[in-house]
C-alpha positions in Angstrom: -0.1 35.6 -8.0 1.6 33.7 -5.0 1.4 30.3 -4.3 -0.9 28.3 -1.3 0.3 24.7 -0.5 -2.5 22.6 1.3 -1.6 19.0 3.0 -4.5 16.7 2.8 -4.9 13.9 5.2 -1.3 13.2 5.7 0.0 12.5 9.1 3.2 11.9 8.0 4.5 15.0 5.9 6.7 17.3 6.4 6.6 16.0 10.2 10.1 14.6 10.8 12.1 16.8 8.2 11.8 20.4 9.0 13.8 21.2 5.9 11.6 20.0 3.7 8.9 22.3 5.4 11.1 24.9 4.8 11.2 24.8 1.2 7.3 24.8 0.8 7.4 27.8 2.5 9.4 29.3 0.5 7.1 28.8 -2.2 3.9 30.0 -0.2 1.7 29.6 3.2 1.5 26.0 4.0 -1.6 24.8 5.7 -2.6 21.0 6.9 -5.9 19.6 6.1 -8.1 16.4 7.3 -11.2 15.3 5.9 -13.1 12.0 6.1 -12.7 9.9 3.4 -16.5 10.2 2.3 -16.3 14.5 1.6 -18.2 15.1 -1.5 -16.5 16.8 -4.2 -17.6 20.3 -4.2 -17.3 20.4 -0.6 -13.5 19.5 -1.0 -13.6 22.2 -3.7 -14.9 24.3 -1.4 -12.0 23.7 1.4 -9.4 24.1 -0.7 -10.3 27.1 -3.0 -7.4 29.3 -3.2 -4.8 26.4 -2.6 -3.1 25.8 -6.0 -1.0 22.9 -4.6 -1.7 19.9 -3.2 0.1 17.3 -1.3 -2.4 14.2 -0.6 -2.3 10.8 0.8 -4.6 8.4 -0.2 -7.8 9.8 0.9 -9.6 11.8 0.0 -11.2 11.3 -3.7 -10.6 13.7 -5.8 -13.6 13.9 -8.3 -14.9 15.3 -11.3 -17.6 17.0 -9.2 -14.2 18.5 -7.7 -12.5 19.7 -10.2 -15.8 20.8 -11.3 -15.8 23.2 -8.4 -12.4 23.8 -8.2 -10.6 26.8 -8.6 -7.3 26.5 -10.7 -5.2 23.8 -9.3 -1.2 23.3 -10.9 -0.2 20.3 -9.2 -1.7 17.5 -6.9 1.2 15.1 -5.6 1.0 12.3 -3.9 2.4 11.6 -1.0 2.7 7.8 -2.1 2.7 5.7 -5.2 -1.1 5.6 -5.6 -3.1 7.4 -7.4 -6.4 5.7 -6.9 -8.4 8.9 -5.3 -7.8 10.9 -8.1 -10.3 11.6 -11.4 -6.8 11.5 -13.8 -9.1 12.3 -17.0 -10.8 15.4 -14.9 -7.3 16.5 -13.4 -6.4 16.4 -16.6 -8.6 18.6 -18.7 -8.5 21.0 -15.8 -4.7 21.2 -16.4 -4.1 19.6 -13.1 -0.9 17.6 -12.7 -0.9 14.9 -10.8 2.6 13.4 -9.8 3.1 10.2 -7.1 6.0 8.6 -5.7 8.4 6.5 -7.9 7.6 3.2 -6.5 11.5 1.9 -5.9 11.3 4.5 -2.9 8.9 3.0 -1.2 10.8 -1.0 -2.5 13.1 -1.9 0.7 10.3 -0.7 3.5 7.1 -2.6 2.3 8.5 -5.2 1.4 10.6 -5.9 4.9 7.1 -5.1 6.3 5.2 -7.5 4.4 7.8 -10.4 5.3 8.2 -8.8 9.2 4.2 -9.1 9.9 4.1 -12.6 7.8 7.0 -13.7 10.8 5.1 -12.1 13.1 2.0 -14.2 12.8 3.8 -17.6 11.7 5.8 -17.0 14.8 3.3 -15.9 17.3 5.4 -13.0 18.5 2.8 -10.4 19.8 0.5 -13.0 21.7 3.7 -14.5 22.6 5.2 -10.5 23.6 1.8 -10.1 25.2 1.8 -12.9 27.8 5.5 -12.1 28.9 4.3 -8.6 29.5 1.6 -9.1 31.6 3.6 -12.0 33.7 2.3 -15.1 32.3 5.9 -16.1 31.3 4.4 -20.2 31.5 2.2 -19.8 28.8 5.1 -19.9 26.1 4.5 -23.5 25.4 1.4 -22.0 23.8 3.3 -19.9 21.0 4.6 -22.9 18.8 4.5 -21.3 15.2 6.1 -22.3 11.9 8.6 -21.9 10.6 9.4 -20.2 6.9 12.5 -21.9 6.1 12.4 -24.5 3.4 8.3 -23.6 2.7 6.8 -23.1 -0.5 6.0 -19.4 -1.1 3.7 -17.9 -3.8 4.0 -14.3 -5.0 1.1 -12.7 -6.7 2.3 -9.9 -8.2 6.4 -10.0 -8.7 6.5 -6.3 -9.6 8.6 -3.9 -7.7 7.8 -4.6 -4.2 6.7 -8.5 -5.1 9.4 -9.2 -6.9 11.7 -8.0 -3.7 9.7 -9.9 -0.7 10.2 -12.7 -3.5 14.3 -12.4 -3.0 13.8 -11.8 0.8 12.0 -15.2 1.5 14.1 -17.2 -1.6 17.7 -16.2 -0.1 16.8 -15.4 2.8 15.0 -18.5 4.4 15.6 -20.8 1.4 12.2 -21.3 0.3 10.8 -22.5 -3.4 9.8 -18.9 -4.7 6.1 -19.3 -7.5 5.2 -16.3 -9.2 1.8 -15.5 -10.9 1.6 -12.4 -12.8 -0.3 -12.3 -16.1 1.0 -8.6 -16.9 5.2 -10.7 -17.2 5.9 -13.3 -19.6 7.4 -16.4 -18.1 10.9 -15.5 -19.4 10.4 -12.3 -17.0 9.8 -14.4 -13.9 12.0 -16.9 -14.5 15.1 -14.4 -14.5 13.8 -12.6 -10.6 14.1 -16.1 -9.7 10.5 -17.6 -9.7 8.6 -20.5 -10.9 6.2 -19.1 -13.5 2.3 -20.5 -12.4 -1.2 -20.1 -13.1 -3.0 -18.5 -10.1 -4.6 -22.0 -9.6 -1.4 -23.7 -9.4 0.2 -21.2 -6.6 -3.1 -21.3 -4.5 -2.7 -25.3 -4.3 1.0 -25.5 -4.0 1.8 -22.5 -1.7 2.4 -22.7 2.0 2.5 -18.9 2.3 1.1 -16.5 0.1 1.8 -13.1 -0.6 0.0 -10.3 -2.1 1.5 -7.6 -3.7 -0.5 -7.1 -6.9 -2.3 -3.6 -8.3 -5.7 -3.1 -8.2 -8.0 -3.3 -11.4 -11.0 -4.6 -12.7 -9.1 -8.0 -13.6 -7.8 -8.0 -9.9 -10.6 -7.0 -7.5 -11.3 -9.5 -5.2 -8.9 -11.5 -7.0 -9.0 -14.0 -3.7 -12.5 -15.2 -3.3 -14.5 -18.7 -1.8 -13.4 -20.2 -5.0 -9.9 -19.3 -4.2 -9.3 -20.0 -0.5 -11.1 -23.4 -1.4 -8.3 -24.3 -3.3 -5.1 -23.0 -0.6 -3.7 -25.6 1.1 -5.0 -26.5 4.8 -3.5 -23.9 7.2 -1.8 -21.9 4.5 -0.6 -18.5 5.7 -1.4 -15.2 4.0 0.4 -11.4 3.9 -0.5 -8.4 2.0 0.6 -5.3 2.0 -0.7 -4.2 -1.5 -4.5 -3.5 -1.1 -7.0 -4.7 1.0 -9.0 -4.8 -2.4 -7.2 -7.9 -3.8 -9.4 -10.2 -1.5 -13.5 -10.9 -0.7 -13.0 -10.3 2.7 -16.1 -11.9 3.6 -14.1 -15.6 1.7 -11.0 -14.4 3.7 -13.4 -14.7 7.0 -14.6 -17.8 6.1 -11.1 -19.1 5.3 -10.2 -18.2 8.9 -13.2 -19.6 10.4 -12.8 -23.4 8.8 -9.1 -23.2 9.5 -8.1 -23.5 6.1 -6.1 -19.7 6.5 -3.6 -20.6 9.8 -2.8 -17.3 9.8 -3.4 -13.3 8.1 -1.4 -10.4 8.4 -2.9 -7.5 6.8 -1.3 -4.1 6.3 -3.9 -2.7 4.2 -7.9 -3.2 4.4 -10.7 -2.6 2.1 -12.4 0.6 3.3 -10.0 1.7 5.2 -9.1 3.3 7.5 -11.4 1.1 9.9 -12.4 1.3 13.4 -12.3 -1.4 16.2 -15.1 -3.2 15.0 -13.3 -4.4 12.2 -14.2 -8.4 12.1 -10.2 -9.0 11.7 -9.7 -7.8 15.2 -11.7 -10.9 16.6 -8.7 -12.8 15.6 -5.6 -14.2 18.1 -4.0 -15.6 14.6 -4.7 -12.1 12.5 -1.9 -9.2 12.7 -3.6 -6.0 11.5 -1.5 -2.9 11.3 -2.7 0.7 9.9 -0.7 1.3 6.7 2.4 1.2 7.7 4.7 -0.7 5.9 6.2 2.5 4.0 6.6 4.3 7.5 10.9 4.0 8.3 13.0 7.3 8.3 14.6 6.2 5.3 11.4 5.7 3.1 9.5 8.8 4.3 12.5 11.5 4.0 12.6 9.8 0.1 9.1 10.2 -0.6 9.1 13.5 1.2 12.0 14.9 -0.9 10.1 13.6 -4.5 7.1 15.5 -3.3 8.5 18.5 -2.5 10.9 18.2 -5.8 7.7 18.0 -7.8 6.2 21.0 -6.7 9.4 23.2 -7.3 9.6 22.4 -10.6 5.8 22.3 -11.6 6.1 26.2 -10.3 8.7 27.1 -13.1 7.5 25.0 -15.6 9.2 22.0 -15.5 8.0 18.6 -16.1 8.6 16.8 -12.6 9.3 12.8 -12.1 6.6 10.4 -12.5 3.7 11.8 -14.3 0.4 10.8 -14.2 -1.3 12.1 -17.1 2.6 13.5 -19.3 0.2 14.3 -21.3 0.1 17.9 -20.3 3.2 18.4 -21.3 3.1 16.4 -24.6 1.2 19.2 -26.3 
């Protein structure tokens, strides 16, 4: 029996390197899918019967009541280092692998993203940007921002991408660099170059803050009321993790007393959003859609592990980064 390779929800696939395209089809018909983040399981099932591949982004969730419903699938892969949208235990007795992105590809670009936003709100550049644009070149007085050089910064999360905006803002602008990440011992932070703290202790010593833990049931909504209540006054925020890791309603709040000078959020709960997104009210709140793993570099390396992954699950062999190994532990 041949092979049928479906894309789900990504935009960004297979569109700037043909070649890559070119080797799925070797393998089989290639066709691109989009559903709304909210399709029930069978009715995903449903789409894709016949499709024993699958490349996905983030959305949508792949269920039990999917793979209920689902004809044989060999592989899912993401299309990212996520793997949130997928049932793993369900994937798994259906004999489903799932693979995802080694998370060094995606190091460099969401990192330089993470710090590039956090600039661009400290700084004022797009209001600033704005008002040149449209001719109102006297307003620059307006667009006095901070510096970063010589601030405190407080990581949560110094994993692989934390650990990297963490040497971006320490060499880079000279800054005292706080870590907090129960899941490294102190010995661990110390030698990337941090200040091993308590969460407490980086909320109340940190001028600028940056979010780059995981998400689970320990972490969600991680920054709440009681947590922005104990930021310093016109502290400065980035994340690029998951919109997940904060109450957005206490974010809000934060915003709206002035304790939070400034947000720039790459990633939002419930997302993707629309323009009645409450962030949008904001002149001192830089959203942008997910981006910070779109550059050439970071998208042909992702690109190539998918496509990898699906060659080899096709003869047998165990791909790179494994959800559920387990399947070939047996």
């Amino acid at each position: 029996m041949g092979h049928k390779i479906a894309i789900v929800n990504s935009s960004s696939f297979g569109r700037r390197f043909p070649d890559q395209m070119e080797r799925l089809e070797k393998i089989g018909p290639v066709e691109r899918f989009t559903f709304s983040i909210d399709t029930p399981g069978k009715e995903l099932a449903e789409k894709l019967q016949g499709f024993d591949i699958i490349i996905s982004s983030v959305t949508p969730f792949f269920t039990r009541e999917f793979f209920e419903h689902k004809d044989q699938t060999l592989i899912i892969s993401r299309h990212g280092i996520g793997y949130n949208n997928i049932d793993i235990e369900a994937a798994t007795e259906k004999g489903t692998i799932v693979t995802i992105v080694s998370a060094l590809v995606e190091r460099d670009a969401v990192a330089e993203n993470a710090v590039a936003n956090l600039m661009s709100v400290m700084r004022q550049t797009y209001p600033a940007a704005t008002a040149a644009k449209e001719g109102r070149w006297a307003d620059r007085a307006k667009f006095v921002g901070h510096q970063i050089t010589g601030k405190t910064v407080g990581v949560i999360g110094l994993g692989n991408i934390g650990s990297r905006v963490g040497e971006i803002l320490k060499y880079g602008f000279n800054t005292r660099l706080l870590a907090y990440d129960p899941y490294q011992t102190k010995e661990q932070l110390e030698a990337k170059g941090a200040e091993a703290v308590t969460l407490d202790e980086l909320l109340q010593q940190s001028d600028i803050i940056s979010l780059n833990a995981f998400v689970d049931e320990k972490s969600y909504h991680l920054i709440g009321d009681r947590e922005v209540g104990l930021m310093k006054d016109g502290v400065y925020i980035t994340n690029a993790a998951r919109g997940e890791l904060w109450d957005q309603d206490a974010i809000i709040r934060g915003l709206d007393s002035g304790k939070i000078a400034g947000l720039a959020a790459d990633v939002l709960e419930g997302e993707p959003v629309d323009e009645t997104h409450p962030f949008f009210q904001y002149e001192n709140v830089l959203v942008t859609p997910h981006t910070s793993a779109y550059t050439i570099e970071c998208l042909r390396g992702m690109g190539e592990k998918v496509v990898t992954d699906v060659e080899r699950a096709i003869i047998g062999q165990q791909p790179d980064n494994v959800v559920n190994s387990s399947l070939f532990n047996k």
